[in-house]
LUMMARBA-815475 format. One record per residue (C-alpha): residue number from 1; y, z, x. Coordinates in steps of 0.02 Angstrom, whole numbers, plus 50000, padded with zeros to 5 digits. Layout:
N
[rec NUM; [Y; Z; X]]
...
END
This chain:
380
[rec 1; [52570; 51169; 46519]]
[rec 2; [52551; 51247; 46362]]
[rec 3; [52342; 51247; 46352]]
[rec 4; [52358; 51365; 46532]]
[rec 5; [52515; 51462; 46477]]
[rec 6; [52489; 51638; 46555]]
[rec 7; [52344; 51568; 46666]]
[rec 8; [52344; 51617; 46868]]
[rec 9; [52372; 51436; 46949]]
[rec 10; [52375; 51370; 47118]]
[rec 11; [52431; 51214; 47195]]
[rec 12; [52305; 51077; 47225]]
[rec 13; [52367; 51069; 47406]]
[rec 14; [52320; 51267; 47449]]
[rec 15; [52151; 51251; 47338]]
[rec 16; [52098; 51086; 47416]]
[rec 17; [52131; 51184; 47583]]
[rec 18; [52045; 51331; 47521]]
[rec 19; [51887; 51231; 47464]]
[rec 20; [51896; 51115; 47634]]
[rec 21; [51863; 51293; 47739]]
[rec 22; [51708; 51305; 47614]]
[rec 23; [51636; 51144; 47634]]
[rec 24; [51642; 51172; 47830]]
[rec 25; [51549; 51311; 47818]]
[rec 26; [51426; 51215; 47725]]
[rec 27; [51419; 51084; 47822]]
[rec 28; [51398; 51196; 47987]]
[rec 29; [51265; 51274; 47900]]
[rec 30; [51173; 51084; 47856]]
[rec 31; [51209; 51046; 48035]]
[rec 32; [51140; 51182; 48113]]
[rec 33; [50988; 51156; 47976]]
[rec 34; [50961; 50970; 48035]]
[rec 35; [50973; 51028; 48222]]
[rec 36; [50825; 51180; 48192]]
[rec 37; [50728; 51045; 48090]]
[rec 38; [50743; 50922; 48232]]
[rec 39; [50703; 51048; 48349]]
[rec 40; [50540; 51091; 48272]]
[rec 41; [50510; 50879; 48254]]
[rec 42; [50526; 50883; 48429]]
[rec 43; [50411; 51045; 48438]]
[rec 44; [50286; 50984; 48312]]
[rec 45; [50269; 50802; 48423]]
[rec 46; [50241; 50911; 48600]]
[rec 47; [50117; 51004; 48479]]
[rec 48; [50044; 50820; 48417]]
[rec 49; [50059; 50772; 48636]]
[rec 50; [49966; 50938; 48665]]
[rec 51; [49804; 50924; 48553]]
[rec 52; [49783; 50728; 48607]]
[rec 53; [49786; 50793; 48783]]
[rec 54; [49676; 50941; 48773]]
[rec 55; [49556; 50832; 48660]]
[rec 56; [49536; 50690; 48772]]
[rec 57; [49505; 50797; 48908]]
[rec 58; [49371; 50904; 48813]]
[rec 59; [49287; 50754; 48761]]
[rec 60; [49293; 50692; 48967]]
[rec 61; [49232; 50873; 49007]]
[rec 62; [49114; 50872; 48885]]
[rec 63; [49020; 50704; 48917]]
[rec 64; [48998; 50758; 49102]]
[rec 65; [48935; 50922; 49051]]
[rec 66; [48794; 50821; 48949]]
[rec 67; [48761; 50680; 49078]]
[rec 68; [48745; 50816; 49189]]
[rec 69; [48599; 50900; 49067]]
[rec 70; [48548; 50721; 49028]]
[rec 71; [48512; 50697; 49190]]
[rec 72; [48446; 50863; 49225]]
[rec 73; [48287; 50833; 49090]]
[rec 74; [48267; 50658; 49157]]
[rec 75; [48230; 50706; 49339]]
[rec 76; [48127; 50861; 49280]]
[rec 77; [48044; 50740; 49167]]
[rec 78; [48032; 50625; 49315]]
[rec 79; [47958; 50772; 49435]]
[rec 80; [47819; 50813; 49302]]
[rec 81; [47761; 50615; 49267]]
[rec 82; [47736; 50614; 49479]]
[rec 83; [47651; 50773; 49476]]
[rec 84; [47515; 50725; 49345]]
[rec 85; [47495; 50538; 49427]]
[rec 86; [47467; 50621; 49618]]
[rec 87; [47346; 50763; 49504]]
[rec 88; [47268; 50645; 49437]]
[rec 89; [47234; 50536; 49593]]
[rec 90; [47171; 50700; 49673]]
[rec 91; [47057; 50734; 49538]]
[rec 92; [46994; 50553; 49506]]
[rec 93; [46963; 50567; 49721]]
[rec 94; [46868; 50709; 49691]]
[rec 95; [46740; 50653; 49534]]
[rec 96; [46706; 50481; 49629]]
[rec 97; [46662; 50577; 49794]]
[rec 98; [46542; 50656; 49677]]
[rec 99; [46490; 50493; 49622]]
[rec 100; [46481; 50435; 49777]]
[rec 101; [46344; 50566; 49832]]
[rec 102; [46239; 50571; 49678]]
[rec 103; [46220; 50380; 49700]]
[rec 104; [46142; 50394; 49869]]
[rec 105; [46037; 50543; 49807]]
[rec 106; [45981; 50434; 49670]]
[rec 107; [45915; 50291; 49794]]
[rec 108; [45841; 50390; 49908]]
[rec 109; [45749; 50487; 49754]]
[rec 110; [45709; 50309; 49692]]
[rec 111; [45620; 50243; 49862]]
[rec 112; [45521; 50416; 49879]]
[rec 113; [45473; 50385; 49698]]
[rec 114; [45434; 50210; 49740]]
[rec 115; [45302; 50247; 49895]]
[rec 116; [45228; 50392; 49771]]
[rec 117; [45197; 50247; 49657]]
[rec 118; [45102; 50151; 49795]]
[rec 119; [45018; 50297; 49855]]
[rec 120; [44961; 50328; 49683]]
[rec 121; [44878; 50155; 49669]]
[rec 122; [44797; 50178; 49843]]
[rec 123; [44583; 50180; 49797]]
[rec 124; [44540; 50224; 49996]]
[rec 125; [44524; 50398; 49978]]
[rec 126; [44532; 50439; 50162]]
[rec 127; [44719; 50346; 50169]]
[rec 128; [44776; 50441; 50020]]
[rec 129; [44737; 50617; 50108]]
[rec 130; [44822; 50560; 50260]]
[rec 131; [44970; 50496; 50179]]
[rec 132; [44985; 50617; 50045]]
[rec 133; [45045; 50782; 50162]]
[rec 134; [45205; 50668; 50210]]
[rec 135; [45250; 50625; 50021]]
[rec 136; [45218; 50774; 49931]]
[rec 137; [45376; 50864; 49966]]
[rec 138; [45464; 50734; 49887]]
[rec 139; [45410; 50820; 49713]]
[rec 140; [45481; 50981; 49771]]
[rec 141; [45660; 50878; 49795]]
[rec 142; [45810; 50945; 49692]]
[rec 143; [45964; 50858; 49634]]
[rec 144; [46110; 50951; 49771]]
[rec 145; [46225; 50998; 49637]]
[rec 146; [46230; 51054; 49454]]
[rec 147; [46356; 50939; 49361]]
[rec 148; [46400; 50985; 49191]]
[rec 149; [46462; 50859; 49059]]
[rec 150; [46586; 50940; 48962]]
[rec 151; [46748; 50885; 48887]]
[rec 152; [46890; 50924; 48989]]
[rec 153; [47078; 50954; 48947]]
[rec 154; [47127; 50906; 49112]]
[rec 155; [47331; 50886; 49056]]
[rec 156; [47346; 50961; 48852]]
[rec 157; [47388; 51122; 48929]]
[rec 158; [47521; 51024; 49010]]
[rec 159; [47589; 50939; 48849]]
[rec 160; [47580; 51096; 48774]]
[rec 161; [47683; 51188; 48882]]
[rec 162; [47819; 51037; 48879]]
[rec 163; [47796; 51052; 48688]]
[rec 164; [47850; 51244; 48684]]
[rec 165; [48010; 51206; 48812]]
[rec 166; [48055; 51071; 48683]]
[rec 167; [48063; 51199; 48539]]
[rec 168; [48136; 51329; 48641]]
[rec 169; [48276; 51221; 48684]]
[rec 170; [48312; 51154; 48526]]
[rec 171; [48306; 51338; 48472]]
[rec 172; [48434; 51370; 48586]]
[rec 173; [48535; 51247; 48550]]
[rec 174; [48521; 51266; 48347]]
[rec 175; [48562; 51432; 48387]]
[rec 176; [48714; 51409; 48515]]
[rec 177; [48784; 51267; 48439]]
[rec 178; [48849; 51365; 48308]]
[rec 179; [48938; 51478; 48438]]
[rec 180; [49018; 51307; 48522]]
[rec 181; [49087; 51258; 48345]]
[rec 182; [49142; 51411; 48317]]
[rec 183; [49255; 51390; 48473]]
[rec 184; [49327; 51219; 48402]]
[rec 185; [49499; 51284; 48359]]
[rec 186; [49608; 51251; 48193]]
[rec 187; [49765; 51176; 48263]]
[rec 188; [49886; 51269; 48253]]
[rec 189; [50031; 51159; 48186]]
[rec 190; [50128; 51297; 48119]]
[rec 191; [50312; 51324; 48181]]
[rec 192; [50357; 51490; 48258]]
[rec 193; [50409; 51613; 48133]]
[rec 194; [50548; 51727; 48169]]
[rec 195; [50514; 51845; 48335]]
[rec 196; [50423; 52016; 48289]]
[rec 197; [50560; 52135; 48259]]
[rec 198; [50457; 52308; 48261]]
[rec 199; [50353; 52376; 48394]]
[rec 200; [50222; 52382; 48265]]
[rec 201; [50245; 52181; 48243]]
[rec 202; [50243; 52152; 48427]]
[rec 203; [50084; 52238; 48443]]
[rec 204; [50000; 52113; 48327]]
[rec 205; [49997; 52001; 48463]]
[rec 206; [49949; 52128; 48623]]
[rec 207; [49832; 52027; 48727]]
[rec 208; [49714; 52122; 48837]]
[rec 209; [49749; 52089; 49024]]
[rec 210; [49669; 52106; 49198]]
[rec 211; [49727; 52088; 49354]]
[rec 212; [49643; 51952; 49469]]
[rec 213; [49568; 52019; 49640]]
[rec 214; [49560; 51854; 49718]]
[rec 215; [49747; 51835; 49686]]
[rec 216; [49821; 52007; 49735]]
[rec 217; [49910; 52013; 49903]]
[rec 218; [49833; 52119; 50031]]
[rec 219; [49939; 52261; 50041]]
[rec 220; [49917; 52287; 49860]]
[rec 221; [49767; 52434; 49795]]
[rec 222; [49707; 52374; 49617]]
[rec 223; [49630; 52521; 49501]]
[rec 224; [49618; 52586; 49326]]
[rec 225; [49503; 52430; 49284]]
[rec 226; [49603; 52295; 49387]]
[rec 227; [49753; 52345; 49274]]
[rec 228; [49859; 52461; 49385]]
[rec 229; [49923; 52394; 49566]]
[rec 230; [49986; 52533; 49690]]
[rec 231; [50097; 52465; 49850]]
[rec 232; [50001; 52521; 49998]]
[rec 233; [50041; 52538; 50205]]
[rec 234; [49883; 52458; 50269]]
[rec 235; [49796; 52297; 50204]]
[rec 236; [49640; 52336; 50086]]
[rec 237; [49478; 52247; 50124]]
[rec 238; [49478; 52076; 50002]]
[rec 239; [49397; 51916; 50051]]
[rec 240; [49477; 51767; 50095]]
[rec 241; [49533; 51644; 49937]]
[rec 242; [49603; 51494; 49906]]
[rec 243; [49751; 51577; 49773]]
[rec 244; [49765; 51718; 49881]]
[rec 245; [49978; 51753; 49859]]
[rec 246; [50021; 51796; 50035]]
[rec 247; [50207; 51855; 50094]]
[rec 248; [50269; 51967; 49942]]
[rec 249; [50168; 52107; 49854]]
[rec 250; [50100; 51996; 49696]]
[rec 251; [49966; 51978; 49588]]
[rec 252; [49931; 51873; 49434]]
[rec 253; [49823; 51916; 49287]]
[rec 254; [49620; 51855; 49270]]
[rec 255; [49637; 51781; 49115]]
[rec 256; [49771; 51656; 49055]]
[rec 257; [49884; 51691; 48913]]
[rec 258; [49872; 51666; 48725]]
[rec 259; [49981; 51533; 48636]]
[rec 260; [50063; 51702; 48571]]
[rec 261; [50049; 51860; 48651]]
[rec 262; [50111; 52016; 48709]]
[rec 263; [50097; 52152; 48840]]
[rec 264; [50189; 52309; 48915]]
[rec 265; [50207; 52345; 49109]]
[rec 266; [50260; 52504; 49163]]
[rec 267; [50292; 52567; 49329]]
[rec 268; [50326; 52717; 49418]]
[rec 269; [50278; 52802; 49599]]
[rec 270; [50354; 52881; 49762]]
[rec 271; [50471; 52739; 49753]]
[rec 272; [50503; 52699; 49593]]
[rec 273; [50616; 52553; 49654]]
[rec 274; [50561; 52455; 49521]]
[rec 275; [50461; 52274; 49499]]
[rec 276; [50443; 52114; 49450]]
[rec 277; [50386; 52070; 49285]]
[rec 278; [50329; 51895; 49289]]
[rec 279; [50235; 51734; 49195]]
[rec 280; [50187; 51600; 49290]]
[rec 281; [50065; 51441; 49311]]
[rec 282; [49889; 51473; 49424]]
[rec 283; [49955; 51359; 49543]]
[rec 284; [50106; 51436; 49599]]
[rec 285; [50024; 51494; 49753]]
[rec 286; [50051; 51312; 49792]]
[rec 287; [50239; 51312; 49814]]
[rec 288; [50344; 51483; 49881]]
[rec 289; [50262; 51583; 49772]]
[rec 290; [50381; 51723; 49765]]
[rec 291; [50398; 51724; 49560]]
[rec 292; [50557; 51665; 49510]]
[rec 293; [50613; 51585; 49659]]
[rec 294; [50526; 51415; 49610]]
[rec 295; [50478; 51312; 49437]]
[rec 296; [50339; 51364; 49406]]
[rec 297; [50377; 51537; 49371]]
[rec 298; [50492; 51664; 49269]]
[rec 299; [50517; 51836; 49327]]
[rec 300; [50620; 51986; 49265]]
[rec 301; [50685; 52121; 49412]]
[rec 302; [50667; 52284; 49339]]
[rec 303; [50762; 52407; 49444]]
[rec 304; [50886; 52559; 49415]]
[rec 305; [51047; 52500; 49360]]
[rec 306; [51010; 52323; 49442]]
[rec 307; [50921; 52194; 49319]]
[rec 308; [50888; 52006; 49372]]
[rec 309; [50809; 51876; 49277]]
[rec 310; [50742; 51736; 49401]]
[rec 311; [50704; 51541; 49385]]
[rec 312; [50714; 51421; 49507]]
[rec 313; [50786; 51529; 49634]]
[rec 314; [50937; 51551; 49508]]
[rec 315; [50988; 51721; 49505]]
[rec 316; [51049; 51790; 49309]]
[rec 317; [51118; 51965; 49296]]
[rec 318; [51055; 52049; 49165]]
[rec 319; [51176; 52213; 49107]]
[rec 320; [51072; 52353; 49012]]
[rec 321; [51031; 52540; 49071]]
[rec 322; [50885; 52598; 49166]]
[rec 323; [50713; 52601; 49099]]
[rec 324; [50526; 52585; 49162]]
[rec 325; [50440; 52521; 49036]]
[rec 326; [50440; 52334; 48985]]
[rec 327; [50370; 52241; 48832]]
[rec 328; [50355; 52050; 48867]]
[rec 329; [50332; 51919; 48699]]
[rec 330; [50274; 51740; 48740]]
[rec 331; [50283; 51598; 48614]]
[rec 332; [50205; 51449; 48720]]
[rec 333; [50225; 51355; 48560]]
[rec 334; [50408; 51394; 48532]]
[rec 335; [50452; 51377; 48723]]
[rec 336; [50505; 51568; 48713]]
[rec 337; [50491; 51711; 48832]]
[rec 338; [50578; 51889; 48785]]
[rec 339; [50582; 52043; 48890]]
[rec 340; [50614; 52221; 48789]]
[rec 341; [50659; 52394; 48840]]
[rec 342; [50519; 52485; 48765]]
[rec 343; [50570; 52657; 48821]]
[rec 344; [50628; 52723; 48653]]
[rec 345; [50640; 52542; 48536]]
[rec 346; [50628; 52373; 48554]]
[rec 347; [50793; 52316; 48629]]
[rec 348; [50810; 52128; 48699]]
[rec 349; [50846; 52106; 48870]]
[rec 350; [50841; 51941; 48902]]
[rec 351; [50765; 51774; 48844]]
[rec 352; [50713; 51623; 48905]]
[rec 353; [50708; 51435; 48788]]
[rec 354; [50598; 51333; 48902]]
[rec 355; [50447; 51203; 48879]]
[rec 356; [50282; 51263; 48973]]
[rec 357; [50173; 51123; 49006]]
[rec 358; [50028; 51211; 49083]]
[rec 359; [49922; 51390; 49062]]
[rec 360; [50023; 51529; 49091]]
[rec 361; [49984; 51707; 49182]]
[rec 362; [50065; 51884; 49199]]
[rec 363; [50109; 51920; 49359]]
[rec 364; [50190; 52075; 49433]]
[rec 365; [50268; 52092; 49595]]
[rec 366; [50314; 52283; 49676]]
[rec 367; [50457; 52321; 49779]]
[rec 368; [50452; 52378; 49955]]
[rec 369; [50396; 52562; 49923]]
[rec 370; [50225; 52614; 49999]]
[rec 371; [50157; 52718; 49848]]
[rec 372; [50255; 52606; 49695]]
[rec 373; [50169; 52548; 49547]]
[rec 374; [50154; 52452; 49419]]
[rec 375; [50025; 52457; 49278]]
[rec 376; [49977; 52347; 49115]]
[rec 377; [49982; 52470; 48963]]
[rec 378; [49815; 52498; 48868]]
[rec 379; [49907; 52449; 48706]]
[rec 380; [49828; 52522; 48522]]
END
């Protein structure tokens, strides 16, 4: 008492109470610590999942691709060993024939060269005048064809030209190989950082996108480079396809999307009802492929003063004032997908925690307007 004589005190009771309050925070803050960590365990094992998958099925890929080249050079290889052997046959046909000839040229030359001998050794005179007019024209007797013996390269050239294809493949090969190991990926292991915050940090990530003919409902006119779809009153003139989306006025992108990436979609016309703003997987043209109104894809209804995010054909109202422009963030990774107002900043207006478990594509979807559009933003 007299050691702290002057000293502020409390009572153990209120400071134990007073510290408790602390160590809850604390221990909120470990807790929500081990659930983030165990989060990203269970991201870094679907990452783990992931490259196993996408190896094996290279390595599947990839063996077929070089059985198929395999067996490519072995029936060429094949075609060329039966083309020399029935050449050669010809050719060997073709000297013996010659053979053939000169040998009976060569007996008959023989007997007449015979019966010149006996007439030679013939002492009547008056016989050798009366046989001589019949034998003489043997001397003026000529072989029927000029051979000449010469070395001949009936099949170098042919070695040759195999020899050249040999280097210019493995040429080719030296020289594309490099470009095929280039394409051999570092995994990316990494967890997700934090989510961009400035425009300027979104637009690290802008992915250049088309949109796919072969996919784009008939109504629907694509332009500006396959990046700008216009709503139209009469069906344009596109072949038939397989993953043509029939019913509503969609259209996915060409090219699938980046692990992380980001685009803008802005739309606008006589209309200017709004659109979808969508992601989704290739086959979604499978199932009812209005976006959002299955599971296999994610769409945000942009429309004045009446914003929807669908899933599932689970309708979420989203609150937030009119714009036209949207900025869209995926992190396949993180299982993320934002949607921003981009009109004047980046404001959130809605995200999605999910798991994608197959290739992803933009999709857009227009309202009912002849003359709407939507467009992907040429992004700096």
């Amino acid at each position: 008492v007299d050691e702290h004589k002057g000293h502020d005190v409390v009572s153990a009771a209120a400071e134990r109470k007073e510290k408790q309050k602390d160590l809850e925070v604390q221990r909120g803050e470990i807790q929500q610590t081990i659930q983030d960590g165990e989060r990203d365990m269970k991201l870094l094992q679907q990452e783990v999942d992931a490259i196993k998958v996408s190896a094996d099925k290279a390595v599947k890929e990839n063996e077929k691709i070089f059985t198929e080249l395999i067996c490519v050079v072995q029936k060429r290889s094949s075609e060329l060993k039966q083309q020399i052997r029935s050449q050669q046959e010809s050719e060997v046909n073709r000297v013996r024939d010659l053979q053939e000839k000169l040998e009976q040229e060569i007996t008959v030359l023989k007997r007449k060269d015979a019966e010149l001998e006996q007439l030679s050794c013939t002492e009547d005179y008056n016989q050798f005048l009366q046989k001589y007019p019949s034998l003489s024209a043997v001397s003026e007797t000529k072989h029927s064809s000029s051979i000449n013996v010469r070395l001949l390269r009936y099949f170098e050239d042919v070695t040759a030209a195999v020899s050249k294809l040999r280097d210019e493949l493995q040429d080719i090969l030296k020289e594309k190989w490099t470009n095929i190991s280039l394409k051999v990926p570092e995994v990316d292991v990494l967890l997700s950082g934090p989510e961009p915050r400035t425009r300027d940090d979104f637009l690290r990530y802008s992915q250049e996108i088309t949109l796919d003919p072969n996919t784009a409902q008939m109504n629907l006119l694509l332009s500006e480079g396959n990046r700008k779809v216009t709503l139209m009153n009469q069906s344009q003139f596109y072949p038939d396809h397989p993953e043509r989306l029939s019913g509503t006025f969609q259209v996915l992108s060409k090219q699938s999307l980046s692990r992380r990436c980001y685009w803008e979609v802005q739309w606008g016309g006589r209309g200017g009802r709004g659109s979808y703003v969508a992601v989704a997987y290739k086959d979604v043209y499978k199932t009812n492929s209005v976006f959002g109104r299955n599971d296999t894809s994610w769409s945000l209804f942009c429309c004045p003063n009446n914003h929807q995010f669908w899933y599932n054909n689970i309708q979420t109202p989203i609150p937030g004032s009119e714009f036209s422009r949207v900025g869209v963030y995926l992190d396949q990774p993180a299982g993320t997908l934002s949607f921003y107002n981009v009109s004047e900043s980046m404001i959130l207006i809605h995200r999605v925690q999910t798991s994608f478990t197959q290739p992803l594509y933009a999709g857009i979807q227009l309202y009912s307007w002849y003359g709407d559009t939507a467009e992907i933003c040429k992004l700096k």
